[in-house]
C-alpha positions in Angstrom: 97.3 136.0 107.5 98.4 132.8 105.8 99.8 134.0 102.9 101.4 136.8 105.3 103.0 133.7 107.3 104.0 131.4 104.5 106.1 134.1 102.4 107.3 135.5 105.1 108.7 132.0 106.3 109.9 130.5 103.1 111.6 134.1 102.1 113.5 134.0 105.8 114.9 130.4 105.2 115.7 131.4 101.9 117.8 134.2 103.2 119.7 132.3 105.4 119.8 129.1 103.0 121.7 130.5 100.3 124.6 131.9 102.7 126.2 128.5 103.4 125.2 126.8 100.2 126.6 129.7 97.9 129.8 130.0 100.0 130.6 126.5 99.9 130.2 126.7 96.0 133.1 129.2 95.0 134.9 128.0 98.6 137.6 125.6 96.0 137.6 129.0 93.7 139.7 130.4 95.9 141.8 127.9 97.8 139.4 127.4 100.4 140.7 130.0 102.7 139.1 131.7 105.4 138.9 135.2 103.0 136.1 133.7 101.6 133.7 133.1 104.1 134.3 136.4 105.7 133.9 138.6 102.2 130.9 136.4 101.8 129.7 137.4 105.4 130.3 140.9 104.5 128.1 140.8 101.3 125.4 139.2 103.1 125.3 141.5 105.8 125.8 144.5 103.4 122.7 143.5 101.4 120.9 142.5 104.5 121.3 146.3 105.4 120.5 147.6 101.9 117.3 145.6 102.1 116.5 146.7 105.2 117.2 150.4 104.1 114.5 149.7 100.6 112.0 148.4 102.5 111.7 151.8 104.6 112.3 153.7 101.8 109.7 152.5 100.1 107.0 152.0 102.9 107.9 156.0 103.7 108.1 157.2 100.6 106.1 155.7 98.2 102.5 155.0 97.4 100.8 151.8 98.6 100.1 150.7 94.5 104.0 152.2 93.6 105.5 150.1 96.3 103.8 147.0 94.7 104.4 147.8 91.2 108.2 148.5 92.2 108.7 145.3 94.0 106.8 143.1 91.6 109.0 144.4 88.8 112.3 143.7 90.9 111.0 140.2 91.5 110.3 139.6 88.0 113.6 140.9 87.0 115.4 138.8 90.2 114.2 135.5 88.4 116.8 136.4 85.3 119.4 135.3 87.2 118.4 131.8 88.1 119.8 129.3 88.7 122.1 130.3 91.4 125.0 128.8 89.9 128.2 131.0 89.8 129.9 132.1 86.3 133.6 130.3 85.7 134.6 133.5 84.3 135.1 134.4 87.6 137.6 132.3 89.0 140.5 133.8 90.1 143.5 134.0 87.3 146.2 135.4 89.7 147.1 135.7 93.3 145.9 138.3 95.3 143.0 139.5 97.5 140.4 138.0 96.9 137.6 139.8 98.6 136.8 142.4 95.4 136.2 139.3 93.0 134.0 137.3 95.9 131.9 140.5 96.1 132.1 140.7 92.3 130.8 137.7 91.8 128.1 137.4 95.1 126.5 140.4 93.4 126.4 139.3 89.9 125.7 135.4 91.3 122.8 136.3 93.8 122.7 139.6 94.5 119.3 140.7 93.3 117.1 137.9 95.2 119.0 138.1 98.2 118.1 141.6 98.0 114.6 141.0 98.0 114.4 138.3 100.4 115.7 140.5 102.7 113.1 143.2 102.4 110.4 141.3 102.3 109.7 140.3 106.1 109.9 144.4 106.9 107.5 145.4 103.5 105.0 142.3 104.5 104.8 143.1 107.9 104.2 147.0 107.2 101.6 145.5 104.5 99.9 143.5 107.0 99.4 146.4 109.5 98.1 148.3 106.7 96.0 146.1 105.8 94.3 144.9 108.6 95.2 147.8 111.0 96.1 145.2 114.0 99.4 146.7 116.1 103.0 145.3 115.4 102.4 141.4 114.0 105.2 140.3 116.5 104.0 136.4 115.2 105.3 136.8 111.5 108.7 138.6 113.2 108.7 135.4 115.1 107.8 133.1 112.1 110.7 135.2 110.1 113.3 133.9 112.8 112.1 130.4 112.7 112.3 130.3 109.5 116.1 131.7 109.6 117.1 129.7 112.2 115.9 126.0 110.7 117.4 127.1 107.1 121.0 127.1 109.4 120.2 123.6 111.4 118.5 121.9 108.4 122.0 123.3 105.6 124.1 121.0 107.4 122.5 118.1 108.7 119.8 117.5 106.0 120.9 119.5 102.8 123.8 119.6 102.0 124.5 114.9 103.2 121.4 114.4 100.8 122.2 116.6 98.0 125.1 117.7 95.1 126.1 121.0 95.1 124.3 121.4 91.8 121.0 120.1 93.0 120.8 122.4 96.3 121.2 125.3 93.7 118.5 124.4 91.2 116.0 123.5 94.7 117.3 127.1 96.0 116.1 129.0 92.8 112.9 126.6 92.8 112.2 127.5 96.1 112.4 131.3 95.6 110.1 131.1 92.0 107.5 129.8 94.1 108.2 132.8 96.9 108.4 135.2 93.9 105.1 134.1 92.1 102.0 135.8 93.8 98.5 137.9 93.0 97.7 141.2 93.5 94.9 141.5 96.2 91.5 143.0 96.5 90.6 145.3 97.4 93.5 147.4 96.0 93.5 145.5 92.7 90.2 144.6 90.6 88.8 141.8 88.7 90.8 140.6 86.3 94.1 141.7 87.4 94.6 138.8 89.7 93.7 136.7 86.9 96.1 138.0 85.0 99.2 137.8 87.3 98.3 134.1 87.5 98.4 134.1 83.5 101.4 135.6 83.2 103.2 133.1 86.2 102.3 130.2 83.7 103.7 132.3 80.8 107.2 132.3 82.5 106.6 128.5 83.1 106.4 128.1 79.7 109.6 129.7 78.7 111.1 128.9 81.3 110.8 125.4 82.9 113.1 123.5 81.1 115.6 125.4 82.4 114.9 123.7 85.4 114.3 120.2 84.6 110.0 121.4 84.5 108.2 119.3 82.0 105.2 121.7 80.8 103.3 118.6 79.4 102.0 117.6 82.9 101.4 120.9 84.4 98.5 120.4 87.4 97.3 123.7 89.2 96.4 123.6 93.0 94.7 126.3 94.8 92.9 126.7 97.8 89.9 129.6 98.2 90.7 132.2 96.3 93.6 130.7 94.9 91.6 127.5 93.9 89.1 129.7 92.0 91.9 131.8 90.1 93.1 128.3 89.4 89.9 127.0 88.2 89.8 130.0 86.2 93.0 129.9 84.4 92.8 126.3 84.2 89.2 126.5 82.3 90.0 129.8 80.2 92.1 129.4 77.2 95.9 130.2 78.5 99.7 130.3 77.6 99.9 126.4 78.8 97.8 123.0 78.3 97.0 122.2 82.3 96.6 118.4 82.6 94.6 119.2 85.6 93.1 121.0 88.5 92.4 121.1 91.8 90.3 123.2 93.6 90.2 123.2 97.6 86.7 125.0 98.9 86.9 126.9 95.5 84.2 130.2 94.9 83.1 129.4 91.9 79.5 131.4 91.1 80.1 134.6 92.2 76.6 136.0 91.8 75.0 133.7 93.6 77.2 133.7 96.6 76.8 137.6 96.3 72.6 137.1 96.2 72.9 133.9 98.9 75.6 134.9 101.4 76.1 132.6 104.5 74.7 132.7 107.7 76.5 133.7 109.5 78.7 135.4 107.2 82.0 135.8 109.0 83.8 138.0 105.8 81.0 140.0 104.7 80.9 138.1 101.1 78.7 141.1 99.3 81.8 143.7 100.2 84.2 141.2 99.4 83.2 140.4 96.0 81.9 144.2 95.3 85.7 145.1 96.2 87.2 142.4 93.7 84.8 143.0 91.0 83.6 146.7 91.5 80.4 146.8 91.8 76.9 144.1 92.5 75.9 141.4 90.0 73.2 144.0 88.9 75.5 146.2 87.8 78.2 143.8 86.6 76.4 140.7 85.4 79.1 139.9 82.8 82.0 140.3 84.9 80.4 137.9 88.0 80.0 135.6 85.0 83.4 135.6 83.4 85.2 135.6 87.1 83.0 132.5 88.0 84.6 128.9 87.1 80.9 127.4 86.9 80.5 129.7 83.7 82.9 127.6 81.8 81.8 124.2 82.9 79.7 122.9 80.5 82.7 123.5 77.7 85.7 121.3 77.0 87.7 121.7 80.5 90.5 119.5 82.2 90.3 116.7 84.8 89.1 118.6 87.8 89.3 117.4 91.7 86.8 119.1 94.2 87.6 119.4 98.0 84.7 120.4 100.3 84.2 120.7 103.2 80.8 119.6 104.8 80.9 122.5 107.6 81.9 125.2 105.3 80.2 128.6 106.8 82.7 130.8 104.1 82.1 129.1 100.6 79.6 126.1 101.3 79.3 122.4 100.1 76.7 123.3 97.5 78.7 125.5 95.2 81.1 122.2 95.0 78.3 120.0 94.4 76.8 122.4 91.6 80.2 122.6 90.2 80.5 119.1 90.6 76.7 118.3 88.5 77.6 121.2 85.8 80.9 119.3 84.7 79.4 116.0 84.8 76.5 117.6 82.4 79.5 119.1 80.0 81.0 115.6 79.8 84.2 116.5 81.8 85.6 114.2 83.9 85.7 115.2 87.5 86.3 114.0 90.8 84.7 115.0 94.4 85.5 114.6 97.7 83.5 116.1 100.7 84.4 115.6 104.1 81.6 115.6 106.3 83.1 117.2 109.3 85.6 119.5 107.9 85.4 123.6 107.8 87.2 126.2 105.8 90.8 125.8 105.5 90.1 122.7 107.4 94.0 121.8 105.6 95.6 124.6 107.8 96.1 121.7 110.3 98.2 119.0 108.3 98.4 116.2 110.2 94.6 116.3 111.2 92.3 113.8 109.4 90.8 116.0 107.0 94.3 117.3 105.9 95.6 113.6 105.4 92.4 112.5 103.7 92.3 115.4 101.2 96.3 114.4 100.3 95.7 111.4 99.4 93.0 112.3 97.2 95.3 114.9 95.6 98.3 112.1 95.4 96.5 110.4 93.1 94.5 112.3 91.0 97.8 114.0 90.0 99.3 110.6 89.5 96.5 109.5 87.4 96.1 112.8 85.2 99.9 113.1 84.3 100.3 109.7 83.6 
C-alpha cells in the first residue's frame, strides 16, 4: 500500500506542479499575454484526457506483464527529455497566433512525462485492485487530490519566492526520476529481475547525473524492507557504480533461514512470499536463496553499511540484523547498528514519532561521515 500511496502522491503533485512552473517559463516568449496561459491550459487538459484514455486502454486491453513492460519502456524513454527546460529555437520569430507554437513546444518540452503522470493514478489504482482484490481504493483517489491540490498552494507561496526559474525545473525533473525509478514485484516477476531493475536505475545514474548537478563519487543507497535488501544487494554485488554506502532499514537479508524459521506469528506468510520471489524452497533453490541474500556477501570487501532494527519486529526480526551486523564485523567491514528497543516494522511510516526521528539522525550522519 505504501508504495501504492507514495507514487501515486508525488506523480499527482507532479502533474499539477509543472503547469504553473512551465507556463511561467515561455510566459516572456510570447509577450506575456493571456494566449499563453490558455493554450497551455488546453495542452494540459488535452494530455490529461489522452492519459486518462491510455490508462483504460491498456488496463482493458492488454496483459497484466504487457501493460508493465509498455509503461516501463515509456518511462524510460520520458527521462530523455529532462530537464524540463524549453528549446530557444522555439521562440516566436514573427507575429501571429501563438497557440500552434505553445503546443509545439509543450509537447516537445514536456509532453511525454506529463503524459505519464497523468495515467498513473488510474493504472496504479486498477493495479492495486488487482493485486490485492480489495473494492475501489477511494484513499489513493483521495491521496491523488491531495497531492494535486498542495502542488497549486505550495507553486506560489513556497516555490516559485525560494527558487529561479532554472532551479524549479532541474527539482521538477529530479522529482519525476525518483517517481520514474521502481522494481518489478513478486509475485509477477522473479528473482533476479528486481535486482536487475535496481542495476539498471544506477546505470542511468551513471550516465546521467551530471546532467543534473549528481556527483556519482558519493553515491549512498537507502532502502527499507525489501527495498533495503535489493539495496544491500546491489550495494555488496559488483555494479555499474562505486556506492560510498548503505543503509538498510529492517532489511531480509538470509533468505533461507527466514524461509526454514518464519515468525510467529507470521502475518505475510514468509514461505509463499519468498517461494513467489525466488520460485521455489531453499531445497530446491539453494543457490538462488544464497545469491539473493545480502549476508552471503558479508564476509568480502563491502561498503560502510548502517543497520536499523527494530526490537519488536514480528515481519523480519532483530536477529537477522544482528547476524548481519556479527558477519561484517568478522569480514573486516565497517558497519554501524542501531536497534530500537520498542520499535516494529515500518516503525518509520510515522515520522515524527521517536523511532522515526531517532533512526534520521542516525542516517544524517552516517551519510555525512561516508561521503566526506
Amino acid at each position: 500500500m505504501t508504495l501504492y500511496a507514495v507514487t501515486i502522491f508525488l506523480s499527482a503533485f507532479l502533474l499539477f506542479q509543472v503547469q504553473p512552473l512551465i507556463a511561467k517559463m515561455i510566459l516572456p516568449w510570447f509577450g506575456g499575454s493571456a494566449a499563453v496561459w490558455s493554450a497551455s491550459m488546453l495542452f494540459f487538459q488535452l494530455l490529461l484526457l489522452a492519459g486518462y484514455a491510455y490508462a483504460h486502454v491498456s488496463i482493458r486491453f492488454l496483459k497484466p506483464r504487457m501493460q508493465m513492460l509498455v509503461h516501463v519502456a515509456l518511462l524510460l524513454g520520458s527521462c530523455a527529455l529532462l530537464p524540463i527546460l524549453p528549446n530557444p529555437i522555439w521562440r516566436p520569430t514573427q507575429v501571429g497566433d501563438p497557440t500552434a507554437r505553445i503546443l509545439l513546444l509543450l509537447t516537445a518540452t514536456i509532453g511525454l512525462p506529463y503524459f505519464l503522470l497523468s495515467s498513473t493514478s488510474p493504472l496504479l489504482q486498477a493495479w492495486f485492485v488487482r493485486r490485492t482484490g480489495s473494492g475501489v481504493p477511494y484513499r489513493l483517489f483521495a491521496l491523488s487530490n491531495f497531492g494535486s491540490m498542495l502542488a497549486l498552494v505550495s507553486f506560489p507561496f513556497l516555490v516559485e519566492p525560494r527558487l529561479a526559474t532554472r532551479q524549479q525545473a532541474f527539482w521538477w525533473s529530479g522529482g519525476y526520476v525518483v517517481f520514474a525509478i521502481d522494481y518489478r514485484h513478486s509475485p509477477q516477476w522473479r528473482w533476479p529481475a528486481h535486482l536487475d531493475d535496481v542495476v539498471a536505475a544506477l546505470a542511468w545514474i551513471r550516465d546521467h547525473a551530471s546532467e543534473y548537478g549528481g556527483d556519482t563519487s558519493r553515491v549512498v543507497l537507502l532502502g527499507r524492507s525489501a527495498g533495503a535488501h535489493l539495496g544491500l544487494l546491489a550495494a555488496y554485488r559488483p555494479g555499474p557504480l562505486k556506492i560510498r554506502g548503505v543503509v538498510g532499514f529492517y532489511a531480509p537479508v538470509d533468505l533461507a533461514d527466514a524461509y526454514r524459521h518464519p515468525p510467529r506469528p507470521d502475518p505475510l506468510d514468509i514461505r509463499a512470499v519468498e517461494t513467489a520471489f525466488i520460485g521455489g524452497a531453499p531445497d530446491q533453490m539453494p543457490e538462488s536463496y544464497a545469491a539473493a541474500s545480502p549476508i552471503s556477501y558479508a564476509r568480502g570487501h563491502v561498503p560502510p553499511t548502517l543497520l536499523v532494527f527494530g526490537g519488536r519486529d514480528n515481519i523480519v526480526e532483530r536477529r537477522y540484523g544482528r547476524q548481519l551486523r556479527d558477519a561484517l564485523v568478522a569480514g573486516g567491514n565497517q558497519v554501524a547498528y542501531l536497534e530500537i528497543p520498542w520499535a516494529e516494522h515500518a516503525f518509520d511510516e510515522v515520522f515524527n514519532g521517536p523511532s522515526s526521528q531517532l533512526a534520521l539522525f542516525y542516517t544524517e550522519r552516517f551519510i555525512a561521515a561516508v561521503t566526506r
